[in-house]
Each structure stands twice: as C-alpha cells, then as structure tokens.
N, CA, C and O atoms as a MOPAC input file, in Angstrom:
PM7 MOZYME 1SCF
protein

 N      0.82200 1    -1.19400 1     0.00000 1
 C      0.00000 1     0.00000 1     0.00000 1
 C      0.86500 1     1.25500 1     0.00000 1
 O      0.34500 1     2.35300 1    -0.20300 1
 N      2.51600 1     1.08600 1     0.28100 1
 C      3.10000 1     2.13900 1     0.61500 1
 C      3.26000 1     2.45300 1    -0.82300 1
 O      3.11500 1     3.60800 1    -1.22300 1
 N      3.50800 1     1.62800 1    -1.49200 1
 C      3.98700 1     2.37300 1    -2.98600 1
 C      2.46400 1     2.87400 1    -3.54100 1
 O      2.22000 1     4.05300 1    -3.79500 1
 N      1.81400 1     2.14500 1    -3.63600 1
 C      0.68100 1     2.61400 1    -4.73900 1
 C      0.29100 1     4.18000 1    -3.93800 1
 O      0.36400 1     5.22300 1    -4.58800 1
 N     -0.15700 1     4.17600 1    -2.34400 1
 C     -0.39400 1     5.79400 1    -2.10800 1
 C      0.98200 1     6.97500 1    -2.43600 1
 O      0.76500 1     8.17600 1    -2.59700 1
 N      1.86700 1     6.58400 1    -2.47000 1
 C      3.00000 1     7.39600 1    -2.36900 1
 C      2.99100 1     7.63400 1    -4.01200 1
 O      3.12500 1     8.81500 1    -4.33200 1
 N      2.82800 1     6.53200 1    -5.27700 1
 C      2.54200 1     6.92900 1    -6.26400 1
 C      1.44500 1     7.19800 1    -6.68600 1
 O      1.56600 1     7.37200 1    -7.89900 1
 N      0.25000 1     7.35900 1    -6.32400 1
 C     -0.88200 1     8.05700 1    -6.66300 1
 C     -0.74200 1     9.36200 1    -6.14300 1
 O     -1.49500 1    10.20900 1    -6.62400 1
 N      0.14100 1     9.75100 1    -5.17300 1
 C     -0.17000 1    11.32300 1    -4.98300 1
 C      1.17200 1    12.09800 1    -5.83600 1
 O      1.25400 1    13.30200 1    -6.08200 1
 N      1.99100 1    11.22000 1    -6.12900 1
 C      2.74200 1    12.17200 1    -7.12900 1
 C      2.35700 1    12.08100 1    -8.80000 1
 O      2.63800 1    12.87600 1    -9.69600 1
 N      1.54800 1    10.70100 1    -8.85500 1
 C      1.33400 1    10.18700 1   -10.32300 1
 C      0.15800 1    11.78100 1   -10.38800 1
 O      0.26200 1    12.48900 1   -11.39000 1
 N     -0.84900 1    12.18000 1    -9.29900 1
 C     -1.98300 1    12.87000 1    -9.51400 1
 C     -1.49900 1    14.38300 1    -9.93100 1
 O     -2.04100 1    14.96800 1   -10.87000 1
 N     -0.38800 1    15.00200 1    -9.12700 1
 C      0.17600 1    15.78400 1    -8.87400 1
 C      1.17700 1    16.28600 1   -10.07600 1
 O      1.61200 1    17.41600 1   -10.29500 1
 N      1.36200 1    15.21200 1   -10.68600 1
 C      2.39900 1    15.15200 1   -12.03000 1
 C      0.94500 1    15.80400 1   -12.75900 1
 O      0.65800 1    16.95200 1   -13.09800 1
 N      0.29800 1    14.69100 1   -12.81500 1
 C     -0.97000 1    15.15600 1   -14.42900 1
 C     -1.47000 1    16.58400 1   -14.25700 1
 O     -1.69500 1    17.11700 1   -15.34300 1
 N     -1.76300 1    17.52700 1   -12.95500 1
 C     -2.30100 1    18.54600 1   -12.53500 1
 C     -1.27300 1    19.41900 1   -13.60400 1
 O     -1.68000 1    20.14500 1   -14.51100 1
 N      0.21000 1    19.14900 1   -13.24400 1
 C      0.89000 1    20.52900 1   -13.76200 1
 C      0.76700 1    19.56700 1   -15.10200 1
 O     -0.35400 1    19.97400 1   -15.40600 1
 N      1.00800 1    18.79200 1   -15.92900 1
 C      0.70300 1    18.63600 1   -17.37600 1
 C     -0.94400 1    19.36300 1   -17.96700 1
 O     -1.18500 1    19.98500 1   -19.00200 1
 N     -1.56400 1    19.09300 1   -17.18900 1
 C     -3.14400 1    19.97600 1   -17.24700 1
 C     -2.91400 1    21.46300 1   -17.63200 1
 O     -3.18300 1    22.15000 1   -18.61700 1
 N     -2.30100 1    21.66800 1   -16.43800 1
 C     -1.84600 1    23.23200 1   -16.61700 1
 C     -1.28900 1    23.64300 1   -17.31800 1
 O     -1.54800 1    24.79100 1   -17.67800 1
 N     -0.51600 1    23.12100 1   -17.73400 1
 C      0.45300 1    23.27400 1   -18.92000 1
 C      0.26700 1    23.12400 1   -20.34900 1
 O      0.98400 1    23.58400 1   -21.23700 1
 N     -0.79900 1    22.41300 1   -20.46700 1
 C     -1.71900 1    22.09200 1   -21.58600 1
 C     -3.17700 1    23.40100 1   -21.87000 1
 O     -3.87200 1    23.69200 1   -22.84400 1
 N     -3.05200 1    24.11700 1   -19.75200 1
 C     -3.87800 1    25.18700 1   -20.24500 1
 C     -5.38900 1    24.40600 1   -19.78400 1
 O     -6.35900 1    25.11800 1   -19.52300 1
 N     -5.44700 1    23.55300 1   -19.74400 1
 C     -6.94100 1    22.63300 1   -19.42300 1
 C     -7.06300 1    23.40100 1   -17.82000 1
 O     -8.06700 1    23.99300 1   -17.42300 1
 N     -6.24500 1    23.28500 1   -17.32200 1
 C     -6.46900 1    23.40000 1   -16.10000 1
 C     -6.08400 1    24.57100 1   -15.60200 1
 O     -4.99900 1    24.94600 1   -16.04800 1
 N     -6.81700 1    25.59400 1   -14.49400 1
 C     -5.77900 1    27.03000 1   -14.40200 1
 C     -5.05800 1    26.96100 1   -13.04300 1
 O     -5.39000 1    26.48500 1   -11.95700 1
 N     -3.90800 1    27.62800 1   -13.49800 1
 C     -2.85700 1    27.44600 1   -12.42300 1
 C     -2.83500 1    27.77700 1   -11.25000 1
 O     -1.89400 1    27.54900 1   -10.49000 1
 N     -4.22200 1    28.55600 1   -10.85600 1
 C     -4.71000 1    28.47400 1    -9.56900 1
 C     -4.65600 1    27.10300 1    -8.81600 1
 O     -4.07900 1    26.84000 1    -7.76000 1
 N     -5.34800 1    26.35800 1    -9.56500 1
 C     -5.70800 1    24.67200 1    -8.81600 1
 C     -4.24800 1    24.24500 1    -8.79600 1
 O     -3.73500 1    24.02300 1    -7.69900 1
 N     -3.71100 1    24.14400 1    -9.63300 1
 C     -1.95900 1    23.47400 1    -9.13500 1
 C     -1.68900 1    23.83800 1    -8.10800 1
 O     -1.54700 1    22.96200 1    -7.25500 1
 N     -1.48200 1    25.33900 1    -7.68000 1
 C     -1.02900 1    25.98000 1    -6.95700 1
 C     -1.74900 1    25.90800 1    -4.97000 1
 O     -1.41800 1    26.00800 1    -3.78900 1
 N     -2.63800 1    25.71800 1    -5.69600 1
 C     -3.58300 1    25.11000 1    -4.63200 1
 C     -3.28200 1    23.89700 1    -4.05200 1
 O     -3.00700 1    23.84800 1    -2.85300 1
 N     -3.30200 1    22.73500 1    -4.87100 1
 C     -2.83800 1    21.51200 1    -3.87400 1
 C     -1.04000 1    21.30900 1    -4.08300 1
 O     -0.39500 1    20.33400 1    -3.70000 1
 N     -0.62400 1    22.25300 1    -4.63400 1
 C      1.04700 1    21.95000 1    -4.36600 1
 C      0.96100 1    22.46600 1    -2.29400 1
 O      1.11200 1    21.87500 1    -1.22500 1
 N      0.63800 1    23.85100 1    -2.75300 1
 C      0.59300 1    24.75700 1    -1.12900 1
 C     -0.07700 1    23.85600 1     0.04700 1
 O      0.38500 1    23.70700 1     1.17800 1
 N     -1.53200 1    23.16500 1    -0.58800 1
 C     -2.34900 1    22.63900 1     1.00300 1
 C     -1.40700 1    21.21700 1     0.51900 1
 O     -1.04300 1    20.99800 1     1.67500 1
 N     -0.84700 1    20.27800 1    -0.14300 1
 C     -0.12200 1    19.49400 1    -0.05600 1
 C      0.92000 1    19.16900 1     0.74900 1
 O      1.09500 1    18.13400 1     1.39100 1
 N      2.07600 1    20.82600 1     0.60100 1
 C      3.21200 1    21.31300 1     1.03800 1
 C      2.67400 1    21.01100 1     3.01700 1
 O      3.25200 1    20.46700 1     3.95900 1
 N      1.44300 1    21.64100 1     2.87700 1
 C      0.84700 1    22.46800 1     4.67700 1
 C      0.27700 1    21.23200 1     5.15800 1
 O     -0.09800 1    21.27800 1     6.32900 1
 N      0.11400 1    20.11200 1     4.53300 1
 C     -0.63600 1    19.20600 1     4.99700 1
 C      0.68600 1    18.15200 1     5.69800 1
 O      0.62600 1    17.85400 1     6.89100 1
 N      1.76100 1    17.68600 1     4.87700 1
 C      2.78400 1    17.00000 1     4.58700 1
 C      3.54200 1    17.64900 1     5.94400 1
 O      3.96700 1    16.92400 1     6.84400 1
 N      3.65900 1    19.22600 1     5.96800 1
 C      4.10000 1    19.74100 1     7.61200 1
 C      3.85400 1    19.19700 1     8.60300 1
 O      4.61700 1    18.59200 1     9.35600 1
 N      2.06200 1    19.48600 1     8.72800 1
 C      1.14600 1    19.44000 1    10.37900 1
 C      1.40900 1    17.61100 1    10.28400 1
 O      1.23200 1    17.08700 1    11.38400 1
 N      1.80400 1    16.58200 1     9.11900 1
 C      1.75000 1    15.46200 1     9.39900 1
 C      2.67100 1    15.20900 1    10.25800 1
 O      2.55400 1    14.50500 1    11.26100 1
 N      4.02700 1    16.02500 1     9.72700 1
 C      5.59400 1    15.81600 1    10.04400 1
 C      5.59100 1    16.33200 1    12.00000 1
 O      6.16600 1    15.72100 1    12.90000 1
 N      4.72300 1    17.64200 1    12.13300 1
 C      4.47800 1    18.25300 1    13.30300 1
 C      3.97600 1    17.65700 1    14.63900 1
 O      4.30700 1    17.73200 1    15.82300 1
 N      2.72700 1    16.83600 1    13.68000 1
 C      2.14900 1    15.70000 1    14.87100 1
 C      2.42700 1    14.55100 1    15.08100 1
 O      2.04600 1    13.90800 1    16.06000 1
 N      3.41800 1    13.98100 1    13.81500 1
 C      4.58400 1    12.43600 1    14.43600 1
 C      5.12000 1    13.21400 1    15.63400 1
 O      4.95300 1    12.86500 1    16.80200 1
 N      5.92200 1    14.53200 1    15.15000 1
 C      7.24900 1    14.83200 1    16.43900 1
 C      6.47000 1    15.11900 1    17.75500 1
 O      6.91800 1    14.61500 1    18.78500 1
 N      5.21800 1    15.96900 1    17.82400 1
 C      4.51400 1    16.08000 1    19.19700 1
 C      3.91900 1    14.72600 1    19.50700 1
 O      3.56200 1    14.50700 1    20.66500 1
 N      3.76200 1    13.67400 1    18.45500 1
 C      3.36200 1    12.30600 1    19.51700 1
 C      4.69700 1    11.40400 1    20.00200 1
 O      4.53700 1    10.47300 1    20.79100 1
 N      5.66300 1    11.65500 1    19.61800 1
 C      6.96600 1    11.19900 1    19.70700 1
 C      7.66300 1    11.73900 1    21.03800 1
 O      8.69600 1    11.21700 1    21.45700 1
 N      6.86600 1    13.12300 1    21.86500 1
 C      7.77600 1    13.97800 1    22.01600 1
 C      6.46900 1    14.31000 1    23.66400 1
 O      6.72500 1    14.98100 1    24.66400 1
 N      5.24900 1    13.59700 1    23.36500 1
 C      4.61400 1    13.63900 1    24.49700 1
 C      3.69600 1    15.10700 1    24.57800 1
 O      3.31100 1    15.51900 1    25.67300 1
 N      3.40800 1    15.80500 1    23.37100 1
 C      3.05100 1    16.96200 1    23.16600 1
 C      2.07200 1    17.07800 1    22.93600 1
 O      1.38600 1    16.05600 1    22.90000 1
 N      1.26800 1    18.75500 1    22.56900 1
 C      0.08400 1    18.21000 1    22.16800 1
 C     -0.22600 1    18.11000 1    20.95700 1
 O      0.32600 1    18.80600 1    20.10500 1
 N     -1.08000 1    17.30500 1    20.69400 1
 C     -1.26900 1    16.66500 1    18.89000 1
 C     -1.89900 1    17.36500 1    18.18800 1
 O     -1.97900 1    18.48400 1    18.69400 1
 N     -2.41900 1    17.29200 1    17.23200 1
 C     -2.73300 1    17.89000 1    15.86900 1
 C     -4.38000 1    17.60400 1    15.85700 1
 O     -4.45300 1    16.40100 1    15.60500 1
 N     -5.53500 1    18.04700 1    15.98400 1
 C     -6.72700 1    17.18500 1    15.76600 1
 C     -6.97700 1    16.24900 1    14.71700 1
 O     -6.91900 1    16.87000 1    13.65600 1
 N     -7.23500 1    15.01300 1    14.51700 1
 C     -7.30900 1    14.38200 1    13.34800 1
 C     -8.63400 1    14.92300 1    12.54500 1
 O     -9.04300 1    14.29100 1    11.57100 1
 N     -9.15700 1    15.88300 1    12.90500 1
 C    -10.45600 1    16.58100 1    12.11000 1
 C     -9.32300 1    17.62000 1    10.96600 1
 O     -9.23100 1    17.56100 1     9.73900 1
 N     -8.68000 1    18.40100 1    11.82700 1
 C     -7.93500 1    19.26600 1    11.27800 1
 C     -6.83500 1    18.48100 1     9.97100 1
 O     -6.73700 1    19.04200 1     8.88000 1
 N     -6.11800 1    17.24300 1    10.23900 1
 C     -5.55000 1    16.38900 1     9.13400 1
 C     -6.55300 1    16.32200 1     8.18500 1
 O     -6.17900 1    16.80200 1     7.11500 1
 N     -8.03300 1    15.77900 1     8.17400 1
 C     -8.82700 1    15.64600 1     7.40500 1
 C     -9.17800 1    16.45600 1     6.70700 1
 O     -9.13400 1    16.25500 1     5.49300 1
 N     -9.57700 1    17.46800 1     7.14300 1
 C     -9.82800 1    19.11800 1     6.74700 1
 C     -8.96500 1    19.19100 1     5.56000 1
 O     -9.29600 1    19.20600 1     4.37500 1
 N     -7.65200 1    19.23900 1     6.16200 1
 C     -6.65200 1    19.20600 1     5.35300 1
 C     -6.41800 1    18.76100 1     4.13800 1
 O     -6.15700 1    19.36200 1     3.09600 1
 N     -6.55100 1    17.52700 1     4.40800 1
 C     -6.95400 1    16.56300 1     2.71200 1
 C     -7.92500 1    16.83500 1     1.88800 1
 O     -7.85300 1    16.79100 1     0.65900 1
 N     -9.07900 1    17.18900 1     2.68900 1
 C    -10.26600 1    17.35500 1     1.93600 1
 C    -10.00200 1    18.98200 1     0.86000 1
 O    -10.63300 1    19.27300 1    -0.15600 1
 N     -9.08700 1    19.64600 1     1.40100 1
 C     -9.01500 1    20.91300 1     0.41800 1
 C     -7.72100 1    21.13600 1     0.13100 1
 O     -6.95100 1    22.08000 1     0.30800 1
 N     -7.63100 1    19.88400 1    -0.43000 1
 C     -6.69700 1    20.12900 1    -1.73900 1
 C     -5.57200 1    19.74600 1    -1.17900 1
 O     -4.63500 1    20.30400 1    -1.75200 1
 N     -5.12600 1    18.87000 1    -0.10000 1
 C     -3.73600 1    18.66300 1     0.58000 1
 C     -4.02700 1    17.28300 1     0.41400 1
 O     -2.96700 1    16.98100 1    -0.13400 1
 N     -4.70400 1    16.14100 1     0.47600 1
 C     -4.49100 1    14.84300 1     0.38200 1
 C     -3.15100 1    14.27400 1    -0.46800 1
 O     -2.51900 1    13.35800 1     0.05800 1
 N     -2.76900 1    14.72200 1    -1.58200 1
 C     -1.36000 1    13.95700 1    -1.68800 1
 C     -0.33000 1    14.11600 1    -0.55200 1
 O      0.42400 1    13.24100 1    -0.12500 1
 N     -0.47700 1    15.85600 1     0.00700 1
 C      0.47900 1    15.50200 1     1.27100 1
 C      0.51200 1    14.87100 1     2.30300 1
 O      1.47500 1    14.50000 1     2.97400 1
 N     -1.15600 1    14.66700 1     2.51900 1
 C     -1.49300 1    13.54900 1     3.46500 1
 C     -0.84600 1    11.82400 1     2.96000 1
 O     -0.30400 1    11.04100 1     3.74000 1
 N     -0.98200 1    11.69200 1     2.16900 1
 C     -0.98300 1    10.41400 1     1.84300 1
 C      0.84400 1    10.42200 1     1.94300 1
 O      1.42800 1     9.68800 1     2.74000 1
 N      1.39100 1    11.12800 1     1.24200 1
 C      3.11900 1    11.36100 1     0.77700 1
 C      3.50100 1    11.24700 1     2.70400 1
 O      4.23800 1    10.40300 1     3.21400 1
 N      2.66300 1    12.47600 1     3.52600 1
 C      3.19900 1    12.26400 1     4.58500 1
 C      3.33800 1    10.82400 1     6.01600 1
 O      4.23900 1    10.50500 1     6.79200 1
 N      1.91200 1    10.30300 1     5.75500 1
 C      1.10800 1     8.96900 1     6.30900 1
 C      3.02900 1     8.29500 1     5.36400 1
 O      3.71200 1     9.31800 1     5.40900 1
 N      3.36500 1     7.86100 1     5.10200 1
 C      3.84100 1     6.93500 1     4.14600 1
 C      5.57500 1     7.29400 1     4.07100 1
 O      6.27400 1     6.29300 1     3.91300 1
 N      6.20300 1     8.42900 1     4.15600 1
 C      7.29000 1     8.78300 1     4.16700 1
 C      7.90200 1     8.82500 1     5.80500 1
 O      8.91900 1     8.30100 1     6.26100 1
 N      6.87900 1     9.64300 1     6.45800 1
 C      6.92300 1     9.69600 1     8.03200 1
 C      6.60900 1     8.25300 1     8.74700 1
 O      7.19100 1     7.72300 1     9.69400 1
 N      5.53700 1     7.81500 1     8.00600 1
 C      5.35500 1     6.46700 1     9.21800 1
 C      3.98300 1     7.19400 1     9.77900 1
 O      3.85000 1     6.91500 1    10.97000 1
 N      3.24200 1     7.78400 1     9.43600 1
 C      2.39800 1     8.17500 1    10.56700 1
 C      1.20200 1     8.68500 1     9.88900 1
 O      0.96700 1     9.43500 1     8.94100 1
 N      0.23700 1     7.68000 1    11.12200 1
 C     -1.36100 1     7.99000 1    10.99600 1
 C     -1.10900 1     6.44500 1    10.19200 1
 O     -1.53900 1     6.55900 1     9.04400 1
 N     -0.63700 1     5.26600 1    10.39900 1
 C     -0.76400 1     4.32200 1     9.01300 1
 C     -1.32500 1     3.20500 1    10.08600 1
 O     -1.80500 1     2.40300 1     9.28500 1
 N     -1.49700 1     2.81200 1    10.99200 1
 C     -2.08800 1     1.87600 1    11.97000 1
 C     -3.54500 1     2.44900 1    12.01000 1
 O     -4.22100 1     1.75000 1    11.25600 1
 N     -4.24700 1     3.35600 1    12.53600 1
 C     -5.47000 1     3.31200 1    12.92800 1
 C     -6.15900 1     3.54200 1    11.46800 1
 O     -5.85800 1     4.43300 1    10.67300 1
 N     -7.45100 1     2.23400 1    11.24700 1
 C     -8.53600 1     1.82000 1    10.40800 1
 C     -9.16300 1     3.43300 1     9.88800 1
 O     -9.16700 1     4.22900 1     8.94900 1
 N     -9.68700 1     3.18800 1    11.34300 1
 C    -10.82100 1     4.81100 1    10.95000 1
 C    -10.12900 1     5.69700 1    10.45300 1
 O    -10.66900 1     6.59900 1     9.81200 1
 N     -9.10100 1     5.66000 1    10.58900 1
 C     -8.56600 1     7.45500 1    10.39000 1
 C     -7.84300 1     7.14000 1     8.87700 1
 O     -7.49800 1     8.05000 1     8.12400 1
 N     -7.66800 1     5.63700 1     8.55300 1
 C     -7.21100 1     5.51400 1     7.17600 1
 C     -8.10700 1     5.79800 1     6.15000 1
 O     -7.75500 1     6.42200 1     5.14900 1
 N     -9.81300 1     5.18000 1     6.40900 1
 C    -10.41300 1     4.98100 1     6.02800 1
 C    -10.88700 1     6.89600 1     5.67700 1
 O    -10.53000 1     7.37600 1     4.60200 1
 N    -11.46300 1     7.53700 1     6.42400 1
 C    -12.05200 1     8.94300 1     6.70900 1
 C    -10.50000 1     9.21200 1     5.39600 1
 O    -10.90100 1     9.51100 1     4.27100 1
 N     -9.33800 1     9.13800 1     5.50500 1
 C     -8.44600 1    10.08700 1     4.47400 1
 C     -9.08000 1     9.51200 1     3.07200 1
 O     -9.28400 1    10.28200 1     2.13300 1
 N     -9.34700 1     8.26700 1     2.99900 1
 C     -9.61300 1     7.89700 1     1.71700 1
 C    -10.85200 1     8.47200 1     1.18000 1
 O    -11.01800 1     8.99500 1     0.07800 1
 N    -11.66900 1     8.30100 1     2.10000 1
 C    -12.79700 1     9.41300 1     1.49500 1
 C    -12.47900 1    10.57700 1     1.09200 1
 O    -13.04800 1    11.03300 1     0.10100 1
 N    -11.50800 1    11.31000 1     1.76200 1
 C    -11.37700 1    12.90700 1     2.01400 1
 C    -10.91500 1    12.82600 1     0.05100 1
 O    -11.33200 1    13.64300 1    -0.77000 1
 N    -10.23600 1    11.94700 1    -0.18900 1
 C     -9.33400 1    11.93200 1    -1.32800 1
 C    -10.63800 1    11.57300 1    -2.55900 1
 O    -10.61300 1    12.14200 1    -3.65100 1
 N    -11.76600 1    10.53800 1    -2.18500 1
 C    -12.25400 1    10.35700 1    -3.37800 1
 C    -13.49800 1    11.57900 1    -3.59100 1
 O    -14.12100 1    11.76300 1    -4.63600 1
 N    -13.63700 1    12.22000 1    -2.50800 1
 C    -14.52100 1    13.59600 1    -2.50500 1
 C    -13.50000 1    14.55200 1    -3.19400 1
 O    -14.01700 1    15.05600 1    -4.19100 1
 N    -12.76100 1    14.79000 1    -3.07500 1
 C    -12.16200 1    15.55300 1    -3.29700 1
 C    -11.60200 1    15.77100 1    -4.98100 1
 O    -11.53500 1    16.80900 1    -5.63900 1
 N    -11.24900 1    14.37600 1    -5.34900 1
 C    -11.22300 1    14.15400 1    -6.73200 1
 C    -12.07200 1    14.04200 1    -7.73900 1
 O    -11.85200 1    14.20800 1    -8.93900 1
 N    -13.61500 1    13.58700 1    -6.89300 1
 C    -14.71200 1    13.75300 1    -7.18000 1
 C    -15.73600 1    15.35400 1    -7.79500 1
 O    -16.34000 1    15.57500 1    -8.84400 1
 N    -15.54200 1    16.06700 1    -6.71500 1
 C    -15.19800 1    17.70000 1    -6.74000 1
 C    -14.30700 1    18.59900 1    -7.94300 1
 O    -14.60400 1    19.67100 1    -8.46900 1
 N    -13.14300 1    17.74400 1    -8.14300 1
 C    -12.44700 1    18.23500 1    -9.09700 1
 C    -12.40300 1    18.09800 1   -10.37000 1
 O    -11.92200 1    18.84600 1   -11.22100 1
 N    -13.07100 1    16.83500 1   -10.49200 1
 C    -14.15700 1    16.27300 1   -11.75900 1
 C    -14.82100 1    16.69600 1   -12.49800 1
 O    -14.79300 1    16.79900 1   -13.72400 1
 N    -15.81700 1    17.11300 1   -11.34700 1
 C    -17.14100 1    17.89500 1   -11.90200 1
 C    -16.77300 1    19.47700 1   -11.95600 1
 O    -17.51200 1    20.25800 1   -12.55600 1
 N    -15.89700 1    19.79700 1   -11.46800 1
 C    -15.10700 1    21.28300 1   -12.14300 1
 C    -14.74200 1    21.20100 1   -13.41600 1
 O    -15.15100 1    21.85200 1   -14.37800 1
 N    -13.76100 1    20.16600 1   -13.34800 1
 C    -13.44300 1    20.17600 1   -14.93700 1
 C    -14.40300 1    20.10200 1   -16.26200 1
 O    -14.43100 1    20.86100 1   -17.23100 1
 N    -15.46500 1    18.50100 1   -15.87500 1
 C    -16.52900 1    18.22000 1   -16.67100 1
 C    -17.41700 1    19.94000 1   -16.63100 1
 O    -17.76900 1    20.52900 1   -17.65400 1
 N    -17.52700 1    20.22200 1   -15.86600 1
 C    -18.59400 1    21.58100 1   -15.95300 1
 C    -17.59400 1    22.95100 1   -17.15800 1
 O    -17.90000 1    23.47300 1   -18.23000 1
 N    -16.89300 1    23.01900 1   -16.63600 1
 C    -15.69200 1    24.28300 1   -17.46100 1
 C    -15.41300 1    23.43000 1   -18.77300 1
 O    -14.77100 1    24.10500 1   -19.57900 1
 N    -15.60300 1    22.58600 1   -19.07500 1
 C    -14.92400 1    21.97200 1   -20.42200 1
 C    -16.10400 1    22.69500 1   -20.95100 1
 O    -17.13700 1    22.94700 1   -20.33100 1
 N    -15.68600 1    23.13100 1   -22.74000 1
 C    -16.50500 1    23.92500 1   -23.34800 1
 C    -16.62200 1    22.36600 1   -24.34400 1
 O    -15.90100 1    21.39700 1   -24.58500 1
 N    -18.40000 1    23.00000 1   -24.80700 1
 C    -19.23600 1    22.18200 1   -25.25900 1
 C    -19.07200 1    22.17800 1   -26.77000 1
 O    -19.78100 1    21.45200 1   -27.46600 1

C-alpha cells in the first residue's frame, strides 16, 4: 500500500501541472494543492514529532480538513514517508474518502468548465 499511495499522490500531482500546462487546467488549482499538499505534509511531520515527544497533537479533524481541500497527496506522501497515521482503520479509512470527494469535486469542475 506504501507504494501505490506514495505513487498516486505524485502520479496525480504530475498530471495537474501537465493539465496546466496544456492550459486545461488554471494554475490556480496546481497551486492550490502543491501549497495545502506542502501544509498538509508539515502538520503530518508536526504531529509524528509532538506524539513522539509527548506533546500536544494535531486534531485528526484538522488532518482531514486538510486533505479534503486540496492537501491529500500531502497527506498520503506524509502517512507513508513519516510512518504516521498508518495503523489506525478509521482514520485511514475517513483520508480515503477525504481523497475520493475531493477528486470527485475536481471532476465535476473540470466536466462543468470543459466547453461544449
């Protein structure tokens, strides 16, 4: 599972800037999940070291949040590079949603803006 999430969020992340670059897509949205990617991939890195460190943690609403707007590859890149958040079910499960809403969302942006 470590490879396929670690390559689905760069395989997704690759096609965004080819999109853009092709002009399909505007460089707002790249820019968007490079940044909540970048901010997500942090608070992951932030709340291994405060659970490591006896501190206080990160809300797992707030990780979710996170994914859900436009940071899930950093969620997933971070879950997977760090080691963390990859044991508990629920909280695997809730990111995967966050990711197929989210791609879902970005879908029907595109399908809607594509000219007829």
């Amino acid at each position: 599972m470590k490879v396929f999430s670690s390559s689905l969020a760069l395989i997704f992340l690759t096609t965004l800037a080819g999109l853009t670059f092709m002009s399909i897509l505007p460089l707002a949205i790249l820019i968007a999940y490079l940044t909540l990617s970048t901010v997500t991939f942090l608070m992951y890195w932030k709340d291994k070291s405060a659970a490591r460190h006896d501190k206080q943690r990160t809300p797992e609403n707030t990780l979710h949040l996170l994914a859900l707007l436009c940071g899930w590859p950093g969620a997933l890149l971070g879950q997977q590079i760090l080691r963390h958040k990859t044991q508990k079910v629920s909280f695997r499960v809730v990111l995967w949603l966050t990711v197929v809403v989210n791609v879902a969302l970005l879908t029907a942006f595109l399908y809607l803006s594509w000219p007829v």
